[in-house]
C-alpha positions as CSV (number, residue, x, y, z in Angstrom):
1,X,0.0,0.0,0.0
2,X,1.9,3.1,-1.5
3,X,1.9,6.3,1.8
4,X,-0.9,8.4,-0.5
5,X,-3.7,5.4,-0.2
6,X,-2.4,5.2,4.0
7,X,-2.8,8.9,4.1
8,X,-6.5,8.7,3.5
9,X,-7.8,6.7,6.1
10,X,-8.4,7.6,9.7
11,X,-6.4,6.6,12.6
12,X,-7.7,5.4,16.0
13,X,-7.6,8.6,17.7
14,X,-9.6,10.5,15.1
15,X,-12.0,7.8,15.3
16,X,-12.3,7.7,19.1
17,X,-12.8,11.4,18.9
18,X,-15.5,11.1,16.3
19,X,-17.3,8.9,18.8
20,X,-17.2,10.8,21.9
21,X,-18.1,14.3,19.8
22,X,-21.2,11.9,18.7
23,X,-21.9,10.4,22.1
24,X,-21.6,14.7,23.5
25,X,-24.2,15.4,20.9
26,X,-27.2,12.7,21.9
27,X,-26.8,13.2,25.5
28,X,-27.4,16.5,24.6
29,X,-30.0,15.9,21.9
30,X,-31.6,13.8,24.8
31,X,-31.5,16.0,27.6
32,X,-33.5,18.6,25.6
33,X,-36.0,16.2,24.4
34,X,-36.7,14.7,27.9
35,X,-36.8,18.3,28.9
36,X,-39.5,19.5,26.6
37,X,-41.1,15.9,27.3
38,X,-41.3,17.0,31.0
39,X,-42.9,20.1,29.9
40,X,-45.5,19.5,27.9
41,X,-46.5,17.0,30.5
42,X,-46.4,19.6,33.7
43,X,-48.4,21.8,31.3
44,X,-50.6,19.7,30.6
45,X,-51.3,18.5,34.3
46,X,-51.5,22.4,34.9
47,X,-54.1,22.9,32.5
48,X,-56.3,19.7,34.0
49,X,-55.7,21.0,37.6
50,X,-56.9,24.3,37.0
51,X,-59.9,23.4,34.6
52,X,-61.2,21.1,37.5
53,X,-60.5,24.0,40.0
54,X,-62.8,26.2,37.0
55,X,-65.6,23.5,36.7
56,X,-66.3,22.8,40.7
57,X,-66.5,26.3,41.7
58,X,-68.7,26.6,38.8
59,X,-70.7,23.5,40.0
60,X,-70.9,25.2,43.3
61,X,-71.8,28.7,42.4
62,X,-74.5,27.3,40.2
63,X,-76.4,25.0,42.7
64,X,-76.4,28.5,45.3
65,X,-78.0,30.4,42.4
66,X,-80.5,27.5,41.5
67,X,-81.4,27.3,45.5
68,X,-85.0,26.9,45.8
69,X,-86.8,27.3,49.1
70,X,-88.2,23.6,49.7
71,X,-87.7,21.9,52.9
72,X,-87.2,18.2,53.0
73,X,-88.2,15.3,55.3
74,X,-85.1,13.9,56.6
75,X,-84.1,10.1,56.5
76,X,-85.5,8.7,59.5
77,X,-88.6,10.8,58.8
78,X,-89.0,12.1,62.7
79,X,-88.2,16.0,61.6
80,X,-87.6,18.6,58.4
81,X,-84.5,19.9,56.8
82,X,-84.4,23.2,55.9
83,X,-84.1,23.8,52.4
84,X,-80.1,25.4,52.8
85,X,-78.5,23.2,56.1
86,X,-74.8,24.3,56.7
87,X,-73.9,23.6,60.5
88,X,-70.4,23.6,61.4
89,X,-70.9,21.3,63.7
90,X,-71.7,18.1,61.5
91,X,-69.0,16.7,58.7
92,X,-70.9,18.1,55.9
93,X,-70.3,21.5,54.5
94,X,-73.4,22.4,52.8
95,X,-77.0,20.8,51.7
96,X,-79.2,22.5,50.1
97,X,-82.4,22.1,47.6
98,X,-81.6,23.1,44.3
99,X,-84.0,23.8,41.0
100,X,-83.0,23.0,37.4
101,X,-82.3,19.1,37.4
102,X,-82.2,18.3,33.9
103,X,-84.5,15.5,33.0
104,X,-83.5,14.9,29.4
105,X,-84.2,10.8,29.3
106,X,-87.9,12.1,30.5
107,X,-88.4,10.0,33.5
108,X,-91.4,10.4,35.8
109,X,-89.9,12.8,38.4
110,X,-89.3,16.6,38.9
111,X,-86.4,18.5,38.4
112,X,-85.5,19.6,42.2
113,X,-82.4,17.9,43.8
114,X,-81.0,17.5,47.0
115,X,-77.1,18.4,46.7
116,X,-74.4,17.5,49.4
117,X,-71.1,19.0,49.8
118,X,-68.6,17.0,52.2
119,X,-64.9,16.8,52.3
120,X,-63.6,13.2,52.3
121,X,-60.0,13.9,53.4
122,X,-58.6,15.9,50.9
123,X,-61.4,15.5,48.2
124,X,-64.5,17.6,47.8
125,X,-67.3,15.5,46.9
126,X,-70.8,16.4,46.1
127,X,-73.3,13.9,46.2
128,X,-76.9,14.2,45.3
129,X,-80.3,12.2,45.8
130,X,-82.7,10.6,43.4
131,X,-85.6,12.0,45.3
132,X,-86.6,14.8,47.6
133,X,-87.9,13.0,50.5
134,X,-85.2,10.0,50.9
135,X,-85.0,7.6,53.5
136,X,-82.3,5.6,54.4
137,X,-83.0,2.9,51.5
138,X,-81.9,6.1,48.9
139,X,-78.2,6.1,48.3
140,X,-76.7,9.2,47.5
141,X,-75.0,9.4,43.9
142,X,-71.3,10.8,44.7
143,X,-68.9,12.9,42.6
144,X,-65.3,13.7,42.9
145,X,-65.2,17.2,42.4
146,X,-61.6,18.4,43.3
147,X,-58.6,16.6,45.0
148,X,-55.7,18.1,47.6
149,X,-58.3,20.5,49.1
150,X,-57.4,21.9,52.4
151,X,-60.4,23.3,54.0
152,X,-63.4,24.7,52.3
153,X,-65.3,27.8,54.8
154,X,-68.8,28.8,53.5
155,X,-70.5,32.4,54.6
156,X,-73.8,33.9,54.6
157,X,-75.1,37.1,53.6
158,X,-78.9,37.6,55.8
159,X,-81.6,39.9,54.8
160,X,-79.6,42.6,57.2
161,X,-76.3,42.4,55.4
162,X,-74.1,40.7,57.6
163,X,-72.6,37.3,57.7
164,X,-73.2,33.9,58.8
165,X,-71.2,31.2,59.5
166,X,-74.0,28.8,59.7
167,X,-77.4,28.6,58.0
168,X,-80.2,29.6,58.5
169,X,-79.0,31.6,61.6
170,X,-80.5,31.4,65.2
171,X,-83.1,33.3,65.3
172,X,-84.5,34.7,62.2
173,X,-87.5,33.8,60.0
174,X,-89.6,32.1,62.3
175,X,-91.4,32.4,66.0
176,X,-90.1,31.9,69.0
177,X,-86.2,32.0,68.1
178,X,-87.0,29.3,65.3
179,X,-85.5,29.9,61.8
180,X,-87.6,29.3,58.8
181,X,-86.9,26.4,56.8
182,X,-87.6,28.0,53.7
183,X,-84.9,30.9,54.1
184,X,-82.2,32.0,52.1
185,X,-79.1,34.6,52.1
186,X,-79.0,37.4,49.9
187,X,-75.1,35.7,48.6
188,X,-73.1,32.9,49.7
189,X,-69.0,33.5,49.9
190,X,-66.9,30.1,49.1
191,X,-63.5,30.1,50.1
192,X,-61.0,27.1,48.9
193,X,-57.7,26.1,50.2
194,X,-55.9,24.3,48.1
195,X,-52.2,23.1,48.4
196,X,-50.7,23.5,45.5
197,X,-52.9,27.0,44.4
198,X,-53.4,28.4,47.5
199,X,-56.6,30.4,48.4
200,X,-59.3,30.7,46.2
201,X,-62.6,33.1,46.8
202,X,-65.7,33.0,44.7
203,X,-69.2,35.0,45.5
204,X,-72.5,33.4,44.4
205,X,-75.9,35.7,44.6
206,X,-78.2,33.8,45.3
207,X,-82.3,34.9,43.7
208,X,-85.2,36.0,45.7
């Protein structure tokens, strides 16, 4: 082999070189593809996080605003609910009687529902009855609404303005100290702790 046809090959070095430039260049290649991989995916989870955050506050807001003044019998059937029940004394947030239950497969029933909000650890779940008047063979039909919830504080605007921490408030509507089942506030004030957002405040009027 004459030194021209040796002079155009490569040697060992050049080719070891070649090979670690190369290997440089995918790690790199890599690293920014895993990176955008990684972001698309975070955005993405962002954008599912804060449409559920979106969807149950509009949930919420909407029952408030569809609140219709109808007392129900509770399970047992011994006594009557008032038609809004928020006592910060019992592991539920809220019930309440709201209007506007679509009935769109026509079944023989009306369109008022009986809406539960509870916090099962971290997840706000609302749950809602078939019928008006259950009793204890009714099971309530639960939905997730939104996880890693901290605490969830409801207030109530009365006819005087001023907020209430529980509804309907001692001594209003009715005789002898006894509030009226049928009552409503003027506006109900949500307020949402959630872990990774933070605090979140929405204001729902509620009609009539």
């Amino acid at each position: 082999m004459s030194a021209r046809a040796r002079r155009r090959g490569f040697t060992l070095i050049e080719v070891l070189v070649a090979v670690f430039l190369l290997a440089v260049l995918s790690a790199f290649a890599f690293q920014s593809l895993n990176y955008v991989r990684k972001s698309r995916e975070i955005t993405a989870a962002s954008f599912e996080r804060l449409r559920a955050v979106e969807l149950t506050m509009h949930t919420i807001v909407s029952d408030f605003q569809q609140l219709e003044p109808r007392p129900v019998r509770d399970v047992v059937g011994t006594s009557v609910l008032p038609a809004l029940l928020a006592d910060p004394r019992t592991t539920n947030l809220v019930s309440l009687t709201r209007g506007g239950w679509p009935n769109t497969a026509g079944l023989p029933r009306g369109t008022l529902q009986r809406v539960t909000y509870r916090l099962d650890g971290t997840t706000l779940v609302r749950e809602h009855l078939t019928v008006l008047d259950a009793t204890l063979a009714n099971a309530p039909v639960r939905r997730d609404l939104l996880r890693d919830v901290g605490t969830v504080t409801l207030r109530f605007m009365d006819s005087t303005r001023t907020w209430q921490d529980q509804w309907p408030p001692l001594g209003m509507g009715g005789a002898a100290g006894t509030p009226s089942l049928g009552l409503r506030p003027m506006a109900v004030e949500i307020v949402i702790e959630l872990k990774d957002i933070g605090r979140i405040v929405r204001l729902a009027e509620v009609p009539g």
